[in-house]
C-alpha positions as CSV (number, residue, x, y, z in Angstrom):
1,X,122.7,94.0,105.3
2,X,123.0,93.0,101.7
3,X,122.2,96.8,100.1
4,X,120.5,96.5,97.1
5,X,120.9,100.6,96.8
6,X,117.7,101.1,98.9
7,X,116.1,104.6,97.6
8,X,114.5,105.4,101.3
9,X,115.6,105.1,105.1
10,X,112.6,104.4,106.3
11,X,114.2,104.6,110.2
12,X,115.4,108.5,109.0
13,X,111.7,109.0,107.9
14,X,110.5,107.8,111.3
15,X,113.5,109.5,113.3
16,X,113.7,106.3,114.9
17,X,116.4,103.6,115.2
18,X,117.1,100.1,113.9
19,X,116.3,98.8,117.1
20,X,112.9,100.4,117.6
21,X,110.4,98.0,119.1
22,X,106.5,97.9,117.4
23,X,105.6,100.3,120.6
24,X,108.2,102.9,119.3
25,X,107.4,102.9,115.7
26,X,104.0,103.5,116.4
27,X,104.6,106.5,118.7
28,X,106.5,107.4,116.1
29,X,104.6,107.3,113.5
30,X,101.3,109.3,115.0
31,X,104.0,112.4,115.8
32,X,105.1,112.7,112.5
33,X,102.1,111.7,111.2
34,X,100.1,114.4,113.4
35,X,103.0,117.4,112.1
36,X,102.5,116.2,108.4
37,X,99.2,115.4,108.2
38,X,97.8,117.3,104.6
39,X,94.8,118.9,107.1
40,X,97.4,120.8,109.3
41,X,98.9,124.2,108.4
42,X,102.1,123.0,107.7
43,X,100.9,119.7,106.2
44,X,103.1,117.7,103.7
45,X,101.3,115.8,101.4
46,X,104.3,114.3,100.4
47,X,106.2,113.9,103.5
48,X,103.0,112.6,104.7
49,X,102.9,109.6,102.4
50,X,106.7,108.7,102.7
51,X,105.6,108.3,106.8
52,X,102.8,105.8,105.8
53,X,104.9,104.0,104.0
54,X,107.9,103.5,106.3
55,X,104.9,102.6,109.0
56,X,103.6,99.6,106.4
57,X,107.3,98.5,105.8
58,X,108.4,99.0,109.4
59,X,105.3,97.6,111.2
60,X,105.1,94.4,109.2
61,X,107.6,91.8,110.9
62,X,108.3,90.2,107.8
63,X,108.5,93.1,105.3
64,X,110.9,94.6,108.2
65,X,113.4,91.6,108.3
66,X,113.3,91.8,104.1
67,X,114.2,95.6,104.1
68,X,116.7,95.1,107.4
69,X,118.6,92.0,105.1
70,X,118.7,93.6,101.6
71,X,117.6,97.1,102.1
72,X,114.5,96.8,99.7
73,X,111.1,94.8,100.3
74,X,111.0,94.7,96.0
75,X,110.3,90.7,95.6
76,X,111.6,90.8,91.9
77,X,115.2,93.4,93.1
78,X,115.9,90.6,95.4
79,X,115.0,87.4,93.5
80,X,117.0,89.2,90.5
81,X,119.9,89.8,93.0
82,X,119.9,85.9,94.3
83,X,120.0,84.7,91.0
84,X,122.8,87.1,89.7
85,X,124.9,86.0,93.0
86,X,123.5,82.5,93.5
87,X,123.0,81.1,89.8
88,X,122.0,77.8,89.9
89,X,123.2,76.9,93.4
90,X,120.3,75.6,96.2
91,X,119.5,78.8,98.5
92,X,119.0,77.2,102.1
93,X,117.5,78.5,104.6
94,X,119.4,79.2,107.2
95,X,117.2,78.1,109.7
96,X,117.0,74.9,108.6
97,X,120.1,72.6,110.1
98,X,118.9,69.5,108.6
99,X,118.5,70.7,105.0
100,X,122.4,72.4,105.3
101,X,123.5,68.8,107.0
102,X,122.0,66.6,104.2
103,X,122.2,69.0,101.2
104,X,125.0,67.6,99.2
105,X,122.9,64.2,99.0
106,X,120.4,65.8,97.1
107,X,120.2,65.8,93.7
108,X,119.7,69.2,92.0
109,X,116.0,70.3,90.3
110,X,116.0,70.7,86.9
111,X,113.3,73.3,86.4
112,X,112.7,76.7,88.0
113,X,113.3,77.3,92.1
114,X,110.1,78.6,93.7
115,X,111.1,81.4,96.1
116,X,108.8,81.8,99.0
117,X,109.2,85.7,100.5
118,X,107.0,85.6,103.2
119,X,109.4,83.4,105.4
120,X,109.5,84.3,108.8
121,X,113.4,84.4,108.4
122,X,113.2,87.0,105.9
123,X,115.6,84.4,103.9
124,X,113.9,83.1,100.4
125,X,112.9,79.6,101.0
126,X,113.6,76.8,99.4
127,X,113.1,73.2,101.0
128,X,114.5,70.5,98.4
129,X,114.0,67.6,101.0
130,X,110.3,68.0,100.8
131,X,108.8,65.5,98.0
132,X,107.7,68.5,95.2
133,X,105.3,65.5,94.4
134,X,103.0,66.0,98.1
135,X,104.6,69.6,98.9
136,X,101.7,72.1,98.7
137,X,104.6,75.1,98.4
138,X,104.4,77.7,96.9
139,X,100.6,77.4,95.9
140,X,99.2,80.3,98.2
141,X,99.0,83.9,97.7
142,X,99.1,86.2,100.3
143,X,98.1,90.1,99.5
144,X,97.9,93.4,101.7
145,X,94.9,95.1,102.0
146,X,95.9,98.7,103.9
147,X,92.3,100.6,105.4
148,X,92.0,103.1,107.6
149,X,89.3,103.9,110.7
150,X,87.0,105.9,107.7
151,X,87.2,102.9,105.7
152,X,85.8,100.8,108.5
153,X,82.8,103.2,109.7
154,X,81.4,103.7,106.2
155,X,82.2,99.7,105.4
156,X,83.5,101.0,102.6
157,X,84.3,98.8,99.2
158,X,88.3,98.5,98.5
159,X,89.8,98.0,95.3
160,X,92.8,95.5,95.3
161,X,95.3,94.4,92.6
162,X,95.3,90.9,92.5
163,X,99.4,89.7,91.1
164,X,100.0,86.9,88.0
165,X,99.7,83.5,89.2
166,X,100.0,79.9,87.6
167,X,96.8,78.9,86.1
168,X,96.2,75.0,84.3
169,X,97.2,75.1,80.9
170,X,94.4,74.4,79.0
171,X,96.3,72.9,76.2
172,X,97.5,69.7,78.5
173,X,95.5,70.3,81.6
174,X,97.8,70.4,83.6
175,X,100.1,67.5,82.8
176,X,102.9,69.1,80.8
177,X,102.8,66.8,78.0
178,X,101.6,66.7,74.7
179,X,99.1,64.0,74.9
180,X,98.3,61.7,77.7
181,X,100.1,58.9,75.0
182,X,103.2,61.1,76.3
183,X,103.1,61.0,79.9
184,X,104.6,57.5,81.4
185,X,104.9,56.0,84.2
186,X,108.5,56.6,86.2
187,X,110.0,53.6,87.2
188,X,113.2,54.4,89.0
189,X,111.0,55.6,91.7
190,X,108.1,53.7,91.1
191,X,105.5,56.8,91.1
192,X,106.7,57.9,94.4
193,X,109.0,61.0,93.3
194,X,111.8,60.1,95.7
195,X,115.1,57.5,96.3
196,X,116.2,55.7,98.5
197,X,119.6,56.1,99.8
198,X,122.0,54.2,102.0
199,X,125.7,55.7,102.8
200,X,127.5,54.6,106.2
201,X,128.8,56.9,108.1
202,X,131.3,56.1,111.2
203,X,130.1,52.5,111.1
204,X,126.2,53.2,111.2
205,X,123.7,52.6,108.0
206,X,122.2,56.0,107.3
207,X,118.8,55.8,104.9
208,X,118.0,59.0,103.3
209,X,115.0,59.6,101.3
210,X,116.1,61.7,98.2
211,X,114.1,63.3,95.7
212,X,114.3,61.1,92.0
213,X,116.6,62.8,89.5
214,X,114.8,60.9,86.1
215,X,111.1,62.4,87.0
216,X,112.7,65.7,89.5
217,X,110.2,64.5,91.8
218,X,107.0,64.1,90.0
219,X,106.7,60.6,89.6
220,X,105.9,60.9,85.7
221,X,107.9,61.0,82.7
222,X,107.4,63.5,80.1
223,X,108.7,62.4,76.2
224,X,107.0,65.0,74.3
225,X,106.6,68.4,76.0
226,X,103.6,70.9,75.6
227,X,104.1,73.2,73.2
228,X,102.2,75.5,75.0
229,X,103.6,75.4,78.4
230,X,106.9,73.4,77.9
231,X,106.0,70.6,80.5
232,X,105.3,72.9,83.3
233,X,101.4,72.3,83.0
234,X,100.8,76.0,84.0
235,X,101.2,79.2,82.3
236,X,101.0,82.8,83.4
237,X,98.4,84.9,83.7
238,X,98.1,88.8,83.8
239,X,97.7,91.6,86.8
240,X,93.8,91.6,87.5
241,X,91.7,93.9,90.0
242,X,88.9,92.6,91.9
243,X,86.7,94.3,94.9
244,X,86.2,93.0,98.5
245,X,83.8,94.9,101.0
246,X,85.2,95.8,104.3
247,X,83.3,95.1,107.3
248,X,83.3,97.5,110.8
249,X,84.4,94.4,112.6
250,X,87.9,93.6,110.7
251,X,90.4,93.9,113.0
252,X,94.5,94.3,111.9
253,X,96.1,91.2,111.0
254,X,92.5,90.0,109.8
255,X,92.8,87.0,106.8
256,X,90.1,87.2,104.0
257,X,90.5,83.9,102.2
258,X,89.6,83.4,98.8
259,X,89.5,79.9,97.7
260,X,91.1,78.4,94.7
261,X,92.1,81.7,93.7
262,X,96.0,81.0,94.1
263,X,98.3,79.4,92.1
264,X,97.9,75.8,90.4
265,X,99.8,73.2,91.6
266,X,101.2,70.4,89.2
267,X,101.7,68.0,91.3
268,X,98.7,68.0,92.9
269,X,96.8,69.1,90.2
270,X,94.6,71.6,92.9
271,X,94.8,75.2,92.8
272,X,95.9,76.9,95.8
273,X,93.9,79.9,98.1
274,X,94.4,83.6,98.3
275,X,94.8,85.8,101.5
276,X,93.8,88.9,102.0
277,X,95.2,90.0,105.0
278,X,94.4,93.8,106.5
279,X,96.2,96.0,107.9
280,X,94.6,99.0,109.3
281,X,96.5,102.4,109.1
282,X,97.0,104.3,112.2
283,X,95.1,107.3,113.2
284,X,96.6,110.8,114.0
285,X,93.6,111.6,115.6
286,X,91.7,108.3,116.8
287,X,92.3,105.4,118.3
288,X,90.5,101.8,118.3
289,X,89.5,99.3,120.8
290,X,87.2,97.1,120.0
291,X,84.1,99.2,118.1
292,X,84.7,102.1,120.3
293,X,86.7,105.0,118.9
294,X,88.6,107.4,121.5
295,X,89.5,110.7,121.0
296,X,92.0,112.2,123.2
297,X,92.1,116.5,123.6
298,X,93.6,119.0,125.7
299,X,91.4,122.0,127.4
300,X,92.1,124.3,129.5
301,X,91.5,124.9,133.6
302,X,88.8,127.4,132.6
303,X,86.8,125.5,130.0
304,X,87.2,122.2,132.7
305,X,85.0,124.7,135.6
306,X,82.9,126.9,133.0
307,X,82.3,124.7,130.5
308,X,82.9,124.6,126.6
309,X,81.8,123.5,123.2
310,X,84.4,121.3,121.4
311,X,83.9,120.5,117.6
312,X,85.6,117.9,116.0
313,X,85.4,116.2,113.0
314,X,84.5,112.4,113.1
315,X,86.3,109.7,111.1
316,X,84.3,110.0,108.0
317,X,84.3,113.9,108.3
318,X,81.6,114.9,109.9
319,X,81.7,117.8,111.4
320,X,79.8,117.2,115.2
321,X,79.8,119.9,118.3
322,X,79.5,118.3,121.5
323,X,78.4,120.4,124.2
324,X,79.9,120.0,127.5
325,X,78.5,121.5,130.7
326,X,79.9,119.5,133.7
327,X,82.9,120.0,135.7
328,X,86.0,118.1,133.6
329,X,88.2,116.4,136.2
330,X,91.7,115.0,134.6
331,X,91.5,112.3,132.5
332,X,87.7,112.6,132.4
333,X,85.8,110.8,129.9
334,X,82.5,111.2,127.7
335,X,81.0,109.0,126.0
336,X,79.1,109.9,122.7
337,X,76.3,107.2,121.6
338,X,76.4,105.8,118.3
339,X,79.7,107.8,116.7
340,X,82.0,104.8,117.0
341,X,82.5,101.8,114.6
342,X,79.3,99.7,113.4
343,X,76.5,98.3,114.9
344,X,76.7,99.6,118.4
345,X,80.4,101.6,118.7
346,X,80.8,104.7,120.6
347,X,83.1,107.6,120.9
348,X,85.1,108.3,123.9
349,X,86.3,111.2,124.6
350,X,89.4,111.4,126.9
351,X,90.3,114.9,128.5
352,X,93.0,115.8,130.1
353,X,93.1,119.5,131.7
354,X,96.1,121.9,132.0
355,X,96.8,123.5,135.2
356,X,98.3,127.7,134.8
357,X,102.1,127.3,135.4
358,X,102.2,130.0,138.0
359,X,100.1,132.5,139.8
360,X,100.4,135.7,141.7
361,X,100.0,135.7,145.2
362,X,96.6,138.0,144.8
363,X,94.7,135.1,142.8
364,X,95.8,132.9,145.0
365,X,94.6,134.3,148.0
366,X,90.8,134.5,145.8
367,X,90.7,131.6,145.0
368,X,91.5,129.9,147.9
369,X,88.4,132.1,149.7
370,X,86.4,131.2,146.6
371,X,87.2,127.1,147.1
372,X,86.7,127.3,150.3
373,X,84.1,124.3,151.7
374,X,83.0,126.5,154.6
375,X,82.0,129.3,152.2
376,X,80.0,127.6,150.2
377,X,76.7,129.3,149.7
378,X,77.6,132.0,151.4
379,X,78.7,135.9,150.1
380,X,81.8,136.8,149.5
381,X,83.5,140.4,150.3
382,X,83.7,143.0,147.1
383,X,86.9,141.6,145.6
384,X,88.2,145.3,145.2
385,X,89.1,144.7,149.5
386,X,91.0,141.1,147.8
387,X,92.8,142.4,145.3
388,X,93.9,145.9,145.4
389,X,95.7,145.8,141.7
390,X,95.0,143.8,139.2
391,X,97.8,141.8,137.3
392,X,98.5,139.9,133.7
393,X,96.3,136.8,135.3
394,X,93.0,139.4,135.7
395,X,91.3,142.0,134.1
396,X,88.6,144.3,135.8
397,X,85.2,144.3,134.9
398,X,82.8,147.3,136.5
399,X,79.3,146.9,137.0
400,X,77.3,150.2,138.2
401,X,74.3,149.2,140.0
402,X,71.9,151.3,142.4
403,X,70.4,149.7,145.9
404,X,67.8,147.0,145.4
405,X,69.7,145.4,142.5
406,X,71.7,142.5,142.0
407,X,70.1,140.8,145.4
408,X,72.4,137.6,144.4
409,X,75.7,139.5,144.4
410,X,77.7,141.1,147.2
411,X,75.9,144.4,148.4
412,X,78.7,147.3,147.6
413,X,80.3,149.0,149.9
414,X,78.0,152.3,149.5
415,X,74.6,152.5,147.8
416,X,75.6,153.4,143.7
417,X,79.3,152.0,144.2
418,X,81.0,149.8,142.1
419,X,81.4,145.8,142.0
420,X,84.8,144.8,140.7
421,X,84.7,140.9,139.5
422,X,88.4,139.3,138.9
423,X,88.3,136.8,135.3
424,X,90.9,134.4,135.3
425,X,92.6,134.4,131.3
């Protein structure tokens, strides 16, 4: 790795090594995210926002291979470290075994390298062999818009900082001369930006299309500059903010294109589009497929037979009580109409039960009379002839009661006894 003195180890903030698949980082990110989260006890609002960023850097392939090479995903820290190492040398990609084989027959630009950081490669890109004439390089935008599940149920609207681009001069429009009495014709190429070159090699004829050193490409001659942009037929505008609305359908990895919103091209004289793509934050508490939101919670054996209330709060903070009266089976679900994503999402609820680690032989022995099938609908003994004593897994309960009452319950063993009844904690 070429360490440009990264600030934050983003794999330390995770816990999670260098080799951590996609599957990994997110498991890792929902358990630190759930520990941290600012709505816990022992949230860290700090810690908290250190874990989402490690998560944006980490999850994005490209961002990942940028940070992995050179420590930092800061566009302007590495293209200020390439050109303090590199100069004016041609940075190859690496990837590229033509453009290394055929690089010294190039001739060398002139003006300003484009860099291209969105390479798969995680390598700055710059392809001299393509004509700069027809290359429509370096004229897109791409921009991250992060949401999160709230954002999506409330389609809410999402402010995004939109970087400086090219724009046409409006002094030259575009052609990076002074007047059009200034911008000629090139003929050492004849308009075509590129060469023709012939060397032989072991024998053979090689022809090599090269890119024109008079015009650097553009087919056009320049003898009196703009004084405005100094040839380059664009200047630079400022930062601006602009406002998109998020729809309940986006899904991650969603592209927003805005057209002509990109950087202007010179040699085609076309500006170029701007991407907006999403990326939707993970939940600690919800998960997403499709519109449907599902919720995943832990009860206990007791609440599973008896029944419970569980309240919750929904993705945009709603508080909501869900009743829940039937017999919970592991890995149940229930479905709640309506409280998933927009138009026609629902909430799941996924339940999984947890069984007592042990029990005394006494229980035991109760319960298994209690399940049994064959007594079913029939009455059952006074549980003070079951269990004699009772134990940290019961506590008695006494009921007096005089014959005639209670006709649903086991008669006692003498009129105005006592019924003992066994609750399991």
């Amino acid at each position: 790795m070429i360490n440009l003195e990264p600030k934050k180890d983003y794999y330390g903030i995770l816990n999670i090594s260098k080799e951590a698949t996609i599957h990994e980082i997110k498991k890792a990110y929902r358990k630190q995210a759930s520990i941290y989260h600012p709505d816990k006890n022992n949230g860290d609002d700090e810690k908290f926002k250190l874990i989402n960023e490690a998560y944006q850097i980490l999850s994005n392939e490209s961002k990942r291979k940028l940070y992995d090479q050179y420590g930092t995903v800061d566009q302007n820290r590495i293209k200020a470290f390439l050109l303090k190492n590199h100069g004016n040398q041609r940075i190859l990609n690496p990837n590229n075994v033509m453009e290394m084989m055929f690089s010294q027959l190039l001739s060398p630009h002139k003006g300003e390298w484009v860099y291209e950081m969105n390479d798969q490669s995680g390598f700055p890109k710059v392809n001299p062999i393509f004509n700069p004439k027809n290359s429509e390089f370096g004229k897109h935008i791409e921009i991250e818009c992060l949401i999160t599940l709230k954002d999506l149920k409330l389609q809410t609207l999402k402010k995004l900082v939109i970087p400086k681009r090219f724009l046409k001069c409006g002094q030259c429009q575009g052609t990076g001369a002074y007047s059009s009495d200034y911008y000629k014709y090139c003929h050492s190429c004849r308009g075509s930006g590129t060469r023709l070159m012939r060397r032989f090699v072991s024998g053979a004829v090689h022809e090599l299309h090269i890119i024109c050193s008079d015009c650097d490409g553009q087919g056009t001659l320049i003898e009196k500059q703009c004084t405005t942009c100094k040839s380059k037929g664009y200047i630079l505008s400022k930062e601006k903010t602009m406002t998109i609305q998020i729809r309940s359908t986006f899904e991650e990895g969603a592209k927003i294109v805005l057209h002509d919103q990109g950087n202007y091209s010179k040699a085609t004289q076309t500006y170029g589009h701007l991407f907006v793509i999403i990326r939707l934050q993970p939940d600690s508490m919800f998960s997403r497929q499709g519109q449907n939101l599902y919720y995943q919670t832990r009860i206990s054996l007791r609440d599973a037979l008896t029944g419970f209330v569980l309240n919750l709060k929904t993705v945009d903070e709603r508080p909501l009580a869900i009743q829940v009266d039937e017999i919970i089976h592991p890995s149940s679900k229930k479905c709640i109409r309506g409280e998933g994503l927009p138009p026609n999402g629902d909430l799941i609820i996924v339940f999984e039960v947890e069984f007592p680690q042990h029990l005394n032989p006494e229980l035991k022995a109760y319960l298994r009379l209690l399940l049994d099938p064959k007594n079913k609908g029939q009455s059952l003994p006074p549980l003070k002839d079951l269990v004699p004593k009772t134990s940290n897994n019961m506590h008695k309960t006494t009921t007096k009661f005089t014959k005639g009452q209670h006709p649903d319950k086991p008669p006692p063993d003498k009129q105005g006894g006592i019924f003992t009844s066994c609750v399991i904690s």
